[in-house]
PDB file as gemmi writes it, atoms N, CA and C in Angstrom:
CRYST1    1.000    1.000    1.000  90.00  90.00  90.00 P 1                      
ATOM      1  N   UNK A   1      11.013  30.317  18.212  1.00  0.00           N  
ATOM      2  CA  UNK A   1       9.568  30.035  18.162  1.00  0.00           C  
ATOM      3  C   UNK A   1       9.000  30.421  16.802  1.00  0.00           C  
ATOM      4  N   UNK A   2       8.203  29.345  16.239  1.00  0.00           N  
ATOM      5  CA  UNK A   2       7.616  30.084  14.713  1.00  0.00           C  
ATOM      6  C   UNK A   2       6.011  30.290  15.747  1.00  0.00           C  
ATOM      7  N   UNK A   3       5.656  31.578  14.590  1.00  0.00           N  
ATOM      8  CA  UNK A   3       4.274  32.104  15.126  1.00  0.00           C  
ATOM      9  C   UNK A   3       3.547  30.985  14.082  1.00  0.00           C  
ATOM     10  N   UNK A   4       1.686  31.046  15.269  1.00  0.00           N  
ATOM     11  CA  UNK A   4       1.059  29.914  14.798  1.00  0.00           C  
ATOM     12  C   UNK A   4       0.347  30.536  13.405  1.00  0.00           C  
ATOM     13  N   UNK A   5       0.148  31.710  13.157  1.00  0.00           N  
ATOM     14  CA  UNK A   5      -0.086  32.164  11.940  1.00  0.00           C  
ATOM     15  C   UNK A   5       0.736  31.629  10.529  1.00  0.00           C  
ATOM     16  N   UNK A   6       1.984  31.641  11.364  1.00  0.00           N  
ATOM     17  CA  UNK A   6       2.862  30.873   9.527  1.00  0.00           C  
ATOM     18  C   UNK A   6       2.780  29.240   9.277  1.00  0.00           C  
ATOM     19  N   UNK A   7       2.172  28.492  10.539  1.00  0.00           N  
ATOM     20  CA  UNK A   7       1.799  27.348  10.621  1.00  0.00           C  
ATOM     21  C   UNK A   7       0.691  26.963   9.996  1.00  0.00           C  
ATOM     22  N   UNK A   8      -0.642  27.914  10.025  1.00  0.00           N  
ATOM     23  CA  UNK A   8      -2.120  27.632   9.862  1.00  0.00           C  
ATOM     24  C   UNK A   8      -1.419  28.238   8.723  1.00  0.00           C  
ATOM     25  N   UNK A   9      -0.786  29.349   7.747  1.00  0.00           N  
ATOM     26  CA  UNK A   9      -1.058  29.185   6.446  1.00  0.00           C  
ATOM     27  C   UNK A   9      -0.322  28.440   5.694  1.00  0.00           C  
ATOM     28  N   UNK A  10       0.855  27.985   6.061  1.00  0.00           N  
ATOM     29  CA  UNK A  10       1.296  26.857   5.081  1.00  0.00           C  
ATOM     30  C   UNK A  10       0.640  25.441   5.013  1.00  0.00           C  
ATOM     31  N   UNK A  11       0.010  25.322   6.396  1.00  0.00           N  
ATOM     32  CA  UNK A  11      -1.080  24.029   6.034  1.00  0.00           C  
ATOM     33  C   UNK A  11      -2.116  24.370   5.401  1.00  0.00           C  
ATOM     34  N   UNK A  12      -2.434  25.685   5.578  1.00  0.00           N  
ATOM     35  CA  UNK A  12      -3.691  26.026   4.484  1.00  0.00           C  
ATOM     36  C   UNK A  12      -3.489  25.542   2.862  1.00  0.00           C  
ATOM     37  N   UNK A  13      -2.009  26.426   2.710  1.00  0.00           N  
ATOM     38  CA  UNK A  13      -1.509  26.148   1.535  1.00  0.00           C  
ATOM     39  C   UNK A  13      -1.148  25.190   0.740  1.00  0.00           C  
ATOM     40  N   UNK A  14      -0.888  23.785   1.987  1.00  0.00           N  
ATOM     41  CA  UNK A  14      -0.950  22.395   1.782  1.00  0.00           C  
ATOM     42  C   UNK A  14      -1.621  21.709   1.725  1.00  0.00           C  
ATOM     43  N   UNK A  15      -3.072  22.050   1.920  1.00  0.00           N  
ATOM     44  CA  UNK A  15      -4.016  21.542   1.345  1.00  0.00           C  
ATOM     45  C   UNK A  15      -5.039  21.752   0.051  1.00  0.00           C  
ATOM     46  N   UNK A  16      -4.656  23.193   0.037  1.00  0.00           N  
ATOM     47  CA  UNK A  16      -5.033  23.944  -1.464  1.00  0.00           C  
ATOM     48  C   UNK A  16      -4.095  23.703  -2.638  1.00  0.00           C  
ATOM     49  N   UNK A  17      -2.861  23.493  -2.714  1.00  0.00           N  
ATOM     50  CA  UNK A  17      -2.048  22.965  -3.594  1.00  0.00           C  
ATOM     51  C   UNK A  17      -2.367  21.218  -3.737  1.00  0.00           C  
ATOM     52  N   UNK A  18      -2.645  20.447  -3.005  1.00  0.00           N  
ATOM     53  CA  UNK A  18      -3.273  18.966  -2.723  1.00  0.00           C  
ATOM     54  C   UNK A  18      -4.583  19.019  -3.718  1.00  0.00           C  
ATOM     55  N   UNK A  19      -5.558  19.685  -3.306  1.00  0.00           N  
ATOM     56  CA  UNK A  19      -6.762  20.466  -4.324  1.00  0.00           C  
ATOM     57  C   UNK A  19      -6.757  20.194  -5.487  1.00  0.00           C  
ATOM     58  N   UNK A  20      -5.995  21.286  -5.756  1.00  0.00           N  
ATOM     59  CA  UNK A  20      -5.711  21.783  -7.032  1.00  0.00           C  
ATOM     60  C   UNK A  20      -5.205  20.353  -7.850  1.00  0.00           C  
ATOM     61  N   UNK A  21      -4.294  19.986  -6.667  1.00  0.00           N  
ATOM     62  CA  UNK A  21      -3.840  18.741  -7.993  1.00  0.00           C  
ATOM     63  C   UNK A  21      -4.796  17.730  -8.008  1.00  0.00           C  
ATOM     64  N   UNK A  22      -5.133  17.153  -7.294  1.00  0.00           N  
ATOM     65  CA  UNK A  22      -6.404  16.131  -7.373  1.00  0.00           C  
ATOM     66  C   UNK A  22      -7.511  16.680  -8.102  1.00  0.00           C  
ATOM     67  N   UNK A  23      -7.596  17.688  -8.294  1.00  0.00           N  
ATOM     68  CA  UNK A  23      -9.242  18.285  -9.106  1.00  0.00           C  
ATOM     69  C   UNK A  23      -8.434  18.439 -10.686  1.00  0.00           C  
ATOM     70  N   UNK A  24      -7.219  18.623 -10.820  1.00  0.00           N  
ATOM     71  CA  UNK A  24      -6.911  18.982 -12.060  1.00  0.00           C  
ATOM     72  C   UNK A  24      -6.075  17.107 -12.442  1.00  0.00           C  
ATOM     73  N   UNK A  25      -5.705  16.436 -12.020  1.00  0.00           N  
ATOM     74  CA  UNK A  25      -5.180  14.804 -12.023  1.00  0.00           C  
ATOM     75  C   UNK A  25      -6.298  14.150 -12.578  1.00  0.00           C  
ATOM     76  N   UNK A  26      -7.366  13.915 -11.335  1.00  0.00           N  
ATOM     77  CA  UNK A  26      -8.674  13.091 -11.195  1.00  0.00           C  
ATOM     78  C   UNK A  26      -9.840  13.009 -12.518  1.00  0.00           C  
ATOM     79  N   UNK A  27      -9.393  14.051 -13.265  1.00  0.00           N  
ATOM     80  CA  UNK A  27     -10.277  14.131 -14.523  1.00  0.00           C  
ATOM     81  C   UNK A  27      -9.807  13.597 -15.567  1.00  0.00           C  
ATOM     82  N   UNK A  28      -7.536  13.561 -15.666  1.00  0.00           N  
ATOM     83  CA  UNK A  28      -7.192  13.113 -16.567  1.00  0.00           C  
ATOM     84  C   UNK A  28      -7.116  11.548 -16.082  1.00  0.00           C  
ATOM     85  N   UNK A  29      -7.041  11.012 -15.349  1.00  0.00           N  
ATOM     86  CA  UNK A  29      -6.740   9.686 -14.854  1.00  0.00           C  
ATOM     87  C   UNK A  29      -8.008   8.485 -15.263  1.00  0.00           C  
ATOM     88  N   UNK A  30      -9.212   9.338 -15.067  1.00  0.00           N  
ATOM     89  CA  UNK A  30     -10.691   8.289 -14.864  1.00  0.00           C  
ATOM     90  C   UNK A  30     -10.900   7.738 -16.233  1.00  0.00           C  
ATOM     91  N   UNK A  31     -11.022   8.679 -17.516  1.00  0.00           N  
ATOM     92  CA  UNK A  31     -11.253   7.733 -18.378  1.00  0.00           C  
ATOM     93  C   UNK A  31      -9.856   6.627 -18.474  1.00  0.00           C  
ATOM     94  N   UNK A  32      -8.642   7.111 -18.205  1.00  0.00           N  
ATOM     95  CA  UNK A  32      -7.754   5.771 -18.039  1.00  0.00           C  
ATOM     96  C   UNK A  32      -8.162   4.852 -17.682  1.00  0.00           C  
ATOM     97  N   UNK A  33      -8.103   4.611 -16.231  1.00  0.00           N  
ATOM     98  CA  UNK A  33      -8.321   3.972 -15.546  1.00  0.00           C  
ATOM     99  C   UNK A  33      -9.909   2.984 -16.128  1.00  0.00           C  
ATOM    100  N   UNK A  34     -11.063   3.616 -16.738  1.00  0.00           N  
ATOM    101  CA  UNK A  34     -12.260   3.312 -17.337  1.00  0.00           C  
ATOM    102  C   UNK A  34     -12.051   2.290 -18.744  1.00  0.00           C  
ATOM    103  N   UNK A  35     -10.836   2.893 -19.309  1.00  0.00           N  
ATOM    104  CA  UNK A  35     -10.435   2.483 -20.821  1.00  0.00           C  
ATOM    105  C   UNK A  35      -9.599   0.635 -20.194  1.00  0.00           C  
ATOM    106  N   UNK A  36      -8.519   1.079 -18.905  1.00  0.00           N  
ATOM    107  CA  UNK A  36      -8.108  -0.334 -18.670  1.00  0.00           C  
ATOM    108  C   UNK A  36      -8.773  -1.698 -18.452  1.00  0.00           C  
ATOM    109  N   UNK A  37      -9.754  -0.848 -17.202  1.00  0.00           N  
ATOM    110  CA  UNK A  37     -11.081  -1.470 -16.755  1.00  0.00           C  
ATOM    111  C   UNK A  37     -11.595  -2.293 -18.002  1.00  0.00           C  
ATOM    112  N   UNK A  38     -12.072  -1.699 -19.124  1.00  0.00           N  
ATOM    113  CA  UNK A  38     -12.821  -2.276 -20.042  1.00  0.00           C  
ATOM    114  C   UNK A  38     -11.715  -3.406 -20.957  1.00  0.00           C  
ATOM    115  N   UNK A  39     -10.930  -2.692 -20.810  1.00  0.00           N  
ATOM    116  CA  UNK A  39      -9.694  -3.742 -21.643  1.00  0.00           C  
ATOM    117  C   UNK A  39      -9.405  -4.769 -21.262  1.00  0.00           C  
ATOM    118  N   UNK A  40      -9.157  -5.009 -19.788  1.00  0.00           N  
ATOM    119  CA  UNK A  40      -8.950  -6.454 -18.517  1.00  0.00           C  
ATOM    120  C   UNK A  40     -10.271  -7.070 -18.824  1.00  0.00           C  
ATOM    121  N   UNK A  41     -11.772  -6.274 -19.081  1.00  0.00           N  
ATOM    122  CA  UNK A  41     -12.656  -7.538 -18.731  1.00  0.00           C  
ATOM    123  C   UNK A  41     -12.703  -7.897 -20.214  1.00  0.00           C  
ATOM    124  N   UNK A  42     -12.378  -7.229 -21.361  1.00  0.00           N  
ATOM    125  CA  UNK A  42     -13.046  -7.862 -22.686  1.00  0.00           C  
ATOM    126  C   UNK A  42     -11.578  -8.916 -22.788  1.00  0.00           C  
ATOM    127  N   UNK A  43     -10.494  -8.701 -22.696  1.00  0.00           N  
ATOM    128  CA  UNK A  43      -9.588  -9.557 -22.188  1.00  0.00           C  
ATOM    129  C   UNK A  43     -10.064 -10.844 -22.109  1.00  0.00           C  
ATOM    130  N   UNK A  44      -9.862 -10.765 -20.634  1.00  0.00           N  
ATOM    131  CA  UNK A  44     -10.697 -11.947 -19.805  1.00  0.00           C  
ATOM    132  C   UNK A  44     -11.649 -12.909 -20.008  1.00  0.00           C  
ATOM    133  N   UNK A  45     -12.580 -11.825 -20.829  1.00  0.00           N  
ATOM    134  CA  UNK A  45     -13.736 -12.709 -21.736  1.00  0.00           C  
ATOM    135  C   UNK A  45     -13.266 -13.569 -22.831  1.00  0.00           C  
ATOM    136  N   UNK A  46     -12.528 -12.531 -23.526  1.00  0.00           N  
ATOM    137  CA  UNK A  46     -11.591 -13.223 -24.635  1.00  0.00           C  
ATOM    138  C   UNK A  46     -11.080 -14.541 -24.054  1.00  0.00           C  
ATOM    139  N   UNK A  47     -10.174 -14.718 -22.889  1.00  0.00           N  
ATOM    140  CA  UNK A  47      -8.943 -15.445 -22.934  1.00  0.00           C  
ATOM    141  C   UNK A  47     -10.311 -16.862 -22.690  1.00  0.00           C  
ATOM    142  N   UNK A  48     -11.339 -16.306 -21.598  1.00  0.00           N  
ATOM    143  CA  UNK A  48     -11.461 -17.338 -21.087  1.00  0.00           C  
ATOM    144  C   UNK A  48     -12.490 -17.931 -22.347  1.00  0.00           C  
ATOM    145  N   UNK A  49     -12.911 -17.438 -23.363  1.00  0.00           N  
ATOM    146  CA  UNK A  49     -13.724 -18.206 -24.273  1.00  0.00           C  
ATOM    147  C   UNK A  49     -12.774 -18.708 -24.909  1.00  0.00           C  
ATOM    148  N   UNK A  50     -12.007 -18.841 -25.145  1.00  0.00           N  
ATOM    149  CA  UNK A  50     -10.974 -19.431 -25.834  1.00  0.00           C  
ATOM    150  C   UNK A  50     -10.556 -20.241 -25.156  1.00  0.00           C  
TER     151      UNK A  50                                                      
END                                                                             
């Protein structure tokens, strides 16, 4: 039998390590994701005026 104490803290811990990475990821990712964004539509504009 595992006790429900080592259960509730490794899911604790699995969601605080989840956290951590999404709060420390999510900041490097957005201007990416912002920089592609802008690149596909001036693109697009490009291809299709042409």
């Amino acid at each position: 039998m595992v006790p429900d104490d080592w259960v509730d803290e490794s899911t604790l811990e699995l969601f605080n390590s989840a956290d951590t990475y999404y709060a420390l990821v999510l900041p490097c990712l957005m201007p990416v994701i912002i920089i592609h964004f802008i690149l596909i539509e001036v693109g697009l504009e490009f291809f299709i005026n042409n």
